[in-house]
C-alpha positions as CSV (number, residue, x, y, z in Angstrom):
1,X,-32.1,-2.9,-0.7
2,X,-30.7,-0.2,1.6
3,X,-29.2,-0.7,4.8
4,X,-29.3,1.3,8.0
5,X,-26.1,1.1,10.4
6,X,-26.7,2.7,13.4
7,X,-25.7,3.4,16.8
8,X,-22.2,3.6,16.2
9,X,-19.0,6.2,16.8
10,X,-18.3,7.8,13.4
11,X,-15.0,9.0,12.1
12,X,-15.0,9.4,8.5
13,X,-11.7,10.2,7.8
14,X,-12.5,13.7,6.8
15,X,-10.9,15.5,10.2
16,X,-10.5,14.5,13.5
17,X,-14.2,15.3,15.1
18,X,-16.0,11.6,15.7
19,X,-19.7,11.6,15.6
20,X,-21.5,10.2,18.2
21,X,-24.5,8.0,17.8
22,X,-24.4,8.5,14.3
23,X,-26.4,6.7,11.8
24,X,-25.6,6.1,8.1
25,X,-27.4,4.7,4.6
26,X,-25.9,1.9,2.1
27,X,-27.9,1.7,-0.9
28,X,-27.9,-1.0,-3.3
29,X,-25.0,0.1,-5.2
30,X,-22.5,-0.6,-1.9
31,X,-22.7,3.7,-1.8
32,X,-23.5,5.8,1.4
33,X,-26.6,7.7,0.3
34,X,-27.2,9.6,3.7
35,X,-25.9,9.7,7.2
36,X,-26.1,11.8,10.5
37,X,-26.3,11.7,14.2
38,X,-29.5,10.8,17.1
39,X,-32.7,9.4,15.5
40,X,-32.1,7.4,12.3
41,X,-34.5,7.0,9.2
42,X,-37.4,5.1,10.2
43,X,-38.7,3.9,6.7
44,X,-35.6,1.3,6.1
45,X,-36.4,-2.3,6.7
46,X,-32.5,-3.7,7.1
47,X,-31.1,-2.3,10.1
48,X,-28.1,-3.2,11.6
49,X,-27.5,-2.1,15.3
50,X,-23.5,-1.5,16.0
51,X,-23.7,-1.5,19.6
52,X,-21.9,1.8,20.2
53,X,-18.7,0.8,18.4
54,X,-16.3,2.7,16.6
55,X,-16.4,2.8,12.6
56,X,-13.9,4.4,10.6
57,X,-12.7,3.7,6.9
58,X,-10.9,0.7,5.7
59,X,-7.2,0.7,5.2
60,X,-5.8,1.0,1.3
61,X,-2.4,-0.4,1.7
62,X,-0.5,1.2,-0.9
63,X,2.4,-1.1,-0.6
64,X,1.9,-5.1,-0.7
65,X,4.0,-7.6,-2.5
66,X,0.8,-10.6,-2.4
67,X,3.3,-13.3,-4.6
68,X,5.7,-13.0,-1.5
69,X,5.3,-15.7,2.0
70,X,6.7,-13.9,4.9
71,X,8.0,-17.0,6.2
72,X,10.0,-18.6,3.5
73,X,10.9,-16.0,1.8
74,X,11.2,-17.1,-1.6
75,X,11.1,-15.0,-4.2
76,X,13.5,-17.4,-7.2
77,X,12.1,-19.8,-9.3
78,X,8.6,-19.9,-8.5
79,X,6.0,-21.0,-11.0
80,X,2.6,-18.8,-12.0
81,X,0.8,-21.5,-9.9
82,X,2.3,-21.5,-6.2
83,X,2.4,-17.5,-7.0
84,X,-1.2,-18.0,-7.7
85,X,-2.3,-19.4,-4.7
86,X,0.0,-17.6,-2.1
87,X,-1.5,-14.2,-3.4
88,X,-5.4,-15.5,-3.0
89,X,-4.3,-16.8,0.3
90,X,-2.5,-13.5,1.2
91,X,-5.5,-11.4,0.0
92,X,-7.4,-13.0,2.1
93,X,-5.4,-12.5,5.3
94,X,-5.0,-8.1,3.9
95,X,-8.6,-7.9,4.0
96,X,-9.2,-9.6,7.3
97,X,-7.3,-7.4,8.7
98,X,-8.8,-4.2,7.6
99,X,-7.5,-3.7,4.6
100,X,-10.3,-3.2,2.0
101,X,-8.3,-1.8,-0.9
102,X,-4.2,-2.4,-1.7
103,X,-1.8,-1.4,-4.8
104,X,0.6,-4.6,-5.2
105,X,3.8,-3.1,-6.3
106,X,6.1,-5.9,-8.0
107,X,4.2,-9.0,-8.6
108,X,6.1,-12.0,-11.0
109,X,3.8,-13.4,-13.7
110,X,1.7,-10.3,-13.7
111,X,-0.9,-12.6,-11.3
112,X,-1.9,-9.1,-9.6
113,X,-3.1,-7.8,-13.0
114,X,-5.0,-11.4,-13.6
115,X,-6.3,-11.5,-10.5
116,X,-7.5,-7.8,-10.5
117,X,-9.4,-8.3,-13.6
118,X,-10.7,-11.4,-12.8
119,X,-12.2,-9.7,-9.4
120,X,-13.6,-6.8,-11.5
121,X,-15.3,-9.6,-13.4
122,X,-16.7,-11.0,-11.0
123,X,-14.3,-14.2,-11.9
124,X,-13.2,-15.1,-8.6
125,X,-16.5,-16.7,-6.9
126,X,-16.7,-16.8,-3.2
127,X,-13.0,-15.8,-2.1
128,X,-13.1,-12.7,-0.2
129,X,-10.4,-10.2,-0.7
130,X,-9.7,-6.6,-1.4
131,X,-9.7,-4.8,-4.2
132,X,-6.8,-4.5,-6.0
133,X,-4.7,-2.5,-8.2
134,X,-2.1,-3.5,-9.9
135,X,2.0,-2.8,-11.0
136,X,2.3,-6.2,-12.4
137,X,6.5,-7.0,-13.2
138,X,8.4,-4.0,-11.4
139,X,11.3,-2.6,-13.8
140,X,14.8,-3.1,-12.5
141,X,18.2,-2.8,-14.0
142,X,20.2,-6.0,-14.8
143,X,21.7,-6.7,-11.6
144,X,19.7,-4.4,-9.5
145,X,17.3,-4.9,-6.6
146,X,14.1,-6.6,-8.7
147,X,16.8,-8.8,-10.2
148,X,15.7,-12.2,-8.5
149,X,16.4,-14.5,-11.4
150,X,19.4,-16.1,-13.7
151,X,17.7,-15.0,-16.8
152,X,19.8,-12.8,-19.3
153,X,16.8,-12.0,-21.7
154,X,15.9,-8.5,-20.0
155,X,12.1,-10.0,-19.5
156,X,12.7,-12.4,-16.2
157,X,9.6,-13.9,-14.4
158,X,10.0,-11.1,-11.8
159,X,10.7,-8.0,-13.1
160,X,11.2,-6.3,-16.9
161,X,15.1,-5.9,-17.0
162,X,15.6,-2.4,-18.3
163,X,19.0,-0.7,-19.1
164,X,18.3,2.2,-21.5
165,X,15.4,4.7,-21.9
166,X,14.3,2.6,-25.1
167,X,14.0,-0.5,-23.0
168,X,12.0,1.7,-20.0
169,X,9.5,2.9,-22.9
170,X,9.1,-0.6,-24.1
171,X,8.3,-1.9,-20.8
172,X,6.1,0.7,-19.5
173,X,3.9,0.1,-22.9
174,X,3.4,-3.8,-22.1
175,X,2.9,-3.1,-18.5
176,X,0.2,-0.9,-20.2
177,X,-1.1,-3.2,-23.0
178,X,-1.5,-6.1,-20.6
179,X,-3.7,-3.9,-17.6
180,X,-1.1,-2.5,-15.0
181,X,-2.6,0.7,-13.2
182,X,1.4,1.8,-11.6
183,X,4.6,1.2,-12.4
184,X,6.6,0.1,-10.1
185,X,10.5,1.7,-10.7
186,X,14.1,0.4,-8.7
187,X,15.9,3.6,-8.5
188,X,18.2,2.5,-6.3
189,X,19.4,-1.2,-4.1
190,X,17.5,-2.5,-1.5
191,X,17.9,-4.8,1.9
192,X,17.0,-8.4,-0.1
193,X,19.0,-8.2,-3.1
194,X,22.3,-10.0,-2.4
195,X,24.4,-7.9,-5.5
196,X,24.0,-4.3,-4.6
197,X,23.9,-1.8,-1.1
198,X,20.4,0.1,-0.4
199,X,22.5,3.7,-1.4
200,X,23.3,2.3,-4.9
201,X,21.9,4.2,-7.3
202,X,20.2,1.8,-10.1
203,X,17.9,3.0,-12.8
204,X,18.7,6.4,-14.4
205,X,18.1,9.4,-14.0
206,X,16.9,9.6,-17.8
207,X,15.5,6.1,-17.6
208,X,13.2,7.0,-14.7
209,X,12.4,10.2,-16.7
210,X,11.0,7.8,-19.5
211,X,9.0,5.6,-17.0
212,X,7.3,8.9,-15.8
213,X,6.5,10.5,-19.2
214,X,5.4,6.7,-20.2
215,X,3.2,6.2,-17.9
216,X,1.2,9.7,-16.9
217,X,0.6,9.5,-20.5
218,X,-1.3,6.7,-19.8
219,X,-3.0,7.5,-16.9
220,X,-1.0,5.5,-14.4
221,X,1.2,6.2,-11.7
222,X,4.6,5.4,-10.9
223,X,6.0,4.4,-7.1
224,X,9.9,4.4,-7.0
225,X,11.2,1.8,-4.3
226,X,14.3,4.4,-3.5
227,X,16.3,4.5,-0.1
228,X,19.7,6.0,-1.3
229,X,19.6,9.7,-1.5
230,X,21.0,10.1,-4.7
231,X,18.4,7.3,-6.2
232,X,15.6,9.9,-4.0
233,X,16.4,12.7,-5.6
234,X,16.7,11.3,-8.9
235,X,13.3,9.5,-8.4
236,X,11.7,13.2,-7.2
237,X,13.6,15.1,-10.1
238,X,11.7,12.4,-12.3
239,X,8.4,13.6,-11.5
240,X,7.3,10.2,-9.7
241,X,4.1,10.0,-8.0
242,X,5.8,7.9,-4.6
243,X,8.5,7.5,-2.9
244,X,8.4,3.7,-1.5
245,X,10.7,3.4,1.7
246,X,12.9,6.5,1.2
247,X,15.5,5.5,4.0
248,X,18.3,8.5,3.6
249,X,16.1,11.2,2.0
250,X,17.5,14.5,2.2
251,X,16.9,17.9,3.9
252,X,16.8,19.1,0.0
253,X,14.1,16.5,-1.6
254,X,12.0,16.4,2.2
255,X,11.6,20.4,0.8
256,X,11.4,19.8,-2.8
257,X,8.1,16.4,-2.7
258,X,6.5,18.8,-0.3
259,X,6.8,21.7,-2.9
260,X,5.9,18.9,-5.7
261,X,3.2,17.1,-4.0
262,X,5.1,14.1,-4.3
263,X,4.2,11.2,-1.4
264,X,6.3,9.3,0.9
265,X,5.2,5.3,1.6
266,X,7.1,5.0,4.6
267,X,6.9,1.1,5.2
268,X,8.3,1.2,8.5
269,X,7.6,-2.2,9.4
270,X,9.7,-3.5,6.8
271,X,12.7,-2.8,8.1
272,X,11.2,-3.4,12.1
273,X,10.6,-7.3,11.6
274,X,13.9,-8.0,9.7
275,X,15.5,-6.5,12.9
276,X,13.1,-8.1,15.6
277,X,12.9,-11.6,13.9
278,X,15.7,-12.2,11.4
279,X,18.5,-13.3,13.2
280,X,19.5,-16.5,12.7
281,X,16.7,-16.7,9.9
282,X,17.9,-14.7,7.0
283,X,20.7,-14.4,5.0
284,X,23.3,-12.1,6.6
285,X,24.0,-9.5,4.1
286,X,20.1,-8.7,4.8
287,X,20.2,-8.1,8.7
288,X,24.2,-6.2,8.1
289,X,22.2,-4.0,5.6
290,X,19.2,-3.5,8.0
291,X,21.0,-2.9,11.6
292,X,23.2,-0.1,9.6
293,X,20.3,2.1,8.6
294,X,17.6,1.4,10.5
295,X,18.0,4.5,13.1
296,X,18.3,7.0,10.7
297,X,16.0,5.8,7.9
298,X,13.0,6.0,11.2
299,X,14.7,9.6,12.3
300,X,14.0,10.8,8.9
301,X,10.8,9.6,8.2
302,X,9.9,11.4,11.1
303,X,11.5,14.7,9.8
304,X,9.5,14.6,6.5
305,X,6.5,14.2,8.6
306,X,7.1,16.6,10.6
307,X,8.2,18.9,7.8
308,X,4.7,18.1,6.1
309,X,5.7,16.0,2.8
310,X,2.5,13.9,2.2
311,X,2.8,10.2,3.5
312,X,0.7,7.2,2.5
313,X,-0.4,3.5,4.5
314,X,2.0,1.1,2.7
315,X,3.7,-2.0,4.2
316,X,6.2,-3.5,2.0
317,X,3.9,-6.6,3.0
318,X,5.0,-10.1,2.6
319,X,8.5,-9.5,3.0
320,X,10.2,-11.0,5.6
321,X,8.0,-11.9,8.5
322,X,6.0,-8.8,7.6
323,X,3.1,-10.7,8.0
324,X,-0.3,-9.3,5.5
325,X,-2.1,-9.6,8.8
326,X,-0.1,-7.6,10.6
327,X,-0.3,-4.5,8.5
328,X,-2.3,-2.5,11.3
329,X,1.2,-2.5,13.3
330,X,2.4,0.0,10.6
331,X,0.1,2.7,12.3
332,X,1.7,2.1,15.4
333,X,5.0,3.0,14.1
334,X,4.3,6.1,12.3
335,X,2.5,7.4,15.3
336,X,6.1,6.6,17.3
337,X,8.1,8.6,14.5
338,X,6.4,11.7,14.4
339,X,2.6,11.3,13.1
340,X,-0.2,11.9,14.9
341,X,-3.0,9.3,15.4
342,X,-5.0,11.3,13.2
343,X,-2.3,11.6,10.1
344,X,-1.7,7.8,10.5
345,X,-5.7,7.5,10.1
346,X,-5.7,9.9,7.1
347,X,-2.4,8.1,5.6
348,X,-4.2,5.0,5.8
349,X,-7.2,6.2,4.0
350,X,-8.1,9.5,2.5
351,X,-4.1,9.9,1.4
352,X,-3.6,6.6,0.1
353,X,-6.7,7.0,-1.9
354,X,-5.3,10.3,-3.2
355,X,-2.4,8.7,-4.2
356,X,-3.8,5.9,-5.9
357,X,-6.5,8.3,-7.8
358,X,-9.6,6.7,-6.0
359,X,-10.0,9.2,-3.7
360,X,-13.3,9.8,-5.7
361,X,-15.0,6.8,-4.4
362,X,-12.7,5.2,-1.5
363,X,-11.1,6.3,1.6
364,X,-13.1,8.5,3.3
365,X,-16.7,7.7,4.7
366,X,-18.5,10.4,2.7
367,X,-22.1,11.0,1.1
368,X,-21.7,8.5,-2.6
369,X,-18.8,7.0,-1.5
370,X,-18.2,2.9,-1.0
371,X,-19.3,1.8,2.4
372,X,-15.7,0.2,2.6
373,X,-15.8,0.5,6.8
374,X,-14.3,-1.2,9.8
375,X,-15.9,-1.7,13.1
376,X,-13.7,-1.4,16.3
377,X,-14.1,-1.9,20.0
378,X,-12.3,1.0,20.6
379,X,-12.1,4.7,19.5
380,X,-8.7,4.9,17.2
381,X,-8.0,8.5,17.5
382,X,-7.3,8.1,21.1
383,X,-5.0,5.2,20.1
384,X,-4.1,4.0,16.8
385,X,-3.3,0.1,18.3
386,X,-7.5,-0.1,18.7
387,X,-7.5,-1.1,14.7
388,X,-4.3,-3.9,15.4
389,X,-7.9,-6.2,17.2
390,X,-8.0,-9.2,15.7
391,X,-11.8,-10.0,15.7
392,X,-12.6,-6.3,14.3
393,X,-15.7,-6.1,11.7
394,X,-14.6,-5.6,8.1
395,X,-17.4,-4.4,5.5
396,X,-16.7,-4.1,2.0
397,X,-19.9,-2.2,-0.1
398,X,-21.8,-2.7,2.8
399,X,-21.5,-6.4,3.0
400,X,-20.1,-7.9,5.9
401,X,-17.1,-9.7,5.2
402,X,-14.9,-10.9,8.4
């Protein structure tokens, strides 16, 4: 049956113009089949009045870690069941808070993959979460950030352990074989591994080469987590599709992705709730590593903004205390290092959709789209902290779901 939504503020996510007592049609198929402004189709039984609110598109978080608790941040020796339950728990909480579509990018067990096909499937019964694409085991070096584990046999719980080309291929192929949509690639350390710095540089230059060639043949993307320079511009050289974080990136590669078309996933909050909550609560090496490059990894995010590199919605969620439900705060930040309230809208939708190849059916509210929508007491353009509400209206296909 088709549904009328009416009497609402309208920004689709297309430009920056709202429409004002606009109307729109959800057919059967979760798909807006028409739309427009003052009087609305008479001939459609459902109608649902929206009192004058705000709609825009739901978030696609392009960044989530949904095996990871915020809190206790354990990441070593967990089994496929606590993993299991933390990520239905944490999906959950993402689409609560807006977010109606996420890529996982690292997930141990492959549970991202299992639970994505099980949600195609129609497998997981009444739990309400987003939709989901999947990275499944991210591929790190032995040693390197993605190395959580003790095991030696190059095919740990967390990640594939990958040290030559050959070994990248062979990964890349059973991420492929089992249903992974991205590869997720370590080119370089990070702030939670204990055994490297964020500027070393980890996988190859050849070896990140081989994931890219692997896995465009294949019709899947690849997201480099890389916040050294050097591990940037060996990730951009690659051909990736992301760069994840990209803490020291370079006059040189800011030039070169925008050239390329390459995107940036920012993940400001990341690094913002390791500095606001962590003391006392992490380990130390993780708040030394943090309060050295936090300034200049948010003054050049703000250059590549500024310098027009395409950036993506991702959070880095469910590392520490970057809560799933507090996602929306990422806006905030991008809008206080050089985005607009616009581009932090379109980064959280019609971008990430780009990037994730779904732009065909998600992330803007257009004619045969998904009715993937939020509803908001206040009008986000003005201000981007209007999505942050907690008792906002998410609707996934039409169907109301918080």
């Amino acid at each position: 049956m088709d549904k009328l939504f009416f009497n609402c503020n309208l920004f689709d996510g297309t430009n920056s113009t709202l429409f004002k007592d606009a109307w729109f049609v959800v057919n059967s198929k979760g798909r807006i089949s028409n739309y427009g402004t003052s009087e609305p189709p008479h001939n459609i039984v459902k109608k649902i009045d929206l009192n004058g609110k705000y709609v825009m598109p739901g978030l696609i978080n392009a960044h989530t870690h949904i095996m990871m608790n915020p809190i206790t941040n354990k990441t070593e020796y967990l089994t496929e069941t606590e993993i299991t339950v933390q990520a239905l728990h944490n999906l959950e909480l993402l689409l609560k808070s807006g977010q109606t579509y996420i890529r996982d990018c690292g997930c141990a067990f492959n549970v991202d993959i299992q639970l994505a096909r099980l949600s195609q499937n129609n497998g997981l019964f009444n739990f309400k979460i987003p939709e989901i694409m999947p990275s499944g085991r991210p591929l790190s070096m032995t040693g390197g950030h993605g190395d959580f584990t003790e095991g030696i046999d190059g095919c740990s719980t967390w990640g594939y352990l990958t040290d030559s080309p050959n070994e990248v291929r062979k990964a890349v192929r059973n991420a492929f074989k089992l249903g992974a949509k991205n590869i997720k690639v370590m080119a370089t350390g990070g702030v939670m591994s204990a055994t490297d710095q964020i500027d070393d540089t980890e996988l190859s230059l050849e070896e990140l080469k081989m994931a890219v060639t692997e896995a465009h043949s294949k019709h899947m993307t690849v997201a480099a987590h890389a916040e050294g320079g050097v591990g940037i511009h060996n990730a951009v050289m690659a051909g990736v599709d992301s760069i994840e974080h990209g803490s020291y990136i370079s006059d040189e590669d800011i030039t070169i992705m925008k050239k390329q078309g390459t995107f940036l996933v920012p993940t400001l909050i990341a690094a913002w709730t390791i500095a606001e909550y962590g003391e006392g609560k992490l380990p130390q090496y993780m708040l030394d590593k943090t309060k050295a490059f936090i300034e200049e990894y948010f003054k050049n995010i703000e250059k590549a903004i500024k310098n027009g590199v395409k950036f993506a919605f991702g959070t880095d969620a469910g590392t520490p205390f970057n809560k799933f439900e507090e996602a929306p705060y990422e806006l905030q930040l991008l809008v206080q290092n050089g985005a607009t309230n616009f581009q932090a809208l379109q980064a959280a939708g019609k971008l990430s959709s780009e990037l994730l190849g779904i732009d065909a059916d998600y992330g803007t509210l257009e004619l045969g789209k998904f009715a993937d929508f939020l509803v908001l007491d206040d009008n986000p353009l003005i201000d981007v902290k209007a999505v942050q509400q907690n008792n906002k209206q998410v609707y996934k296909k039409g169907h109301r779901m918080f």
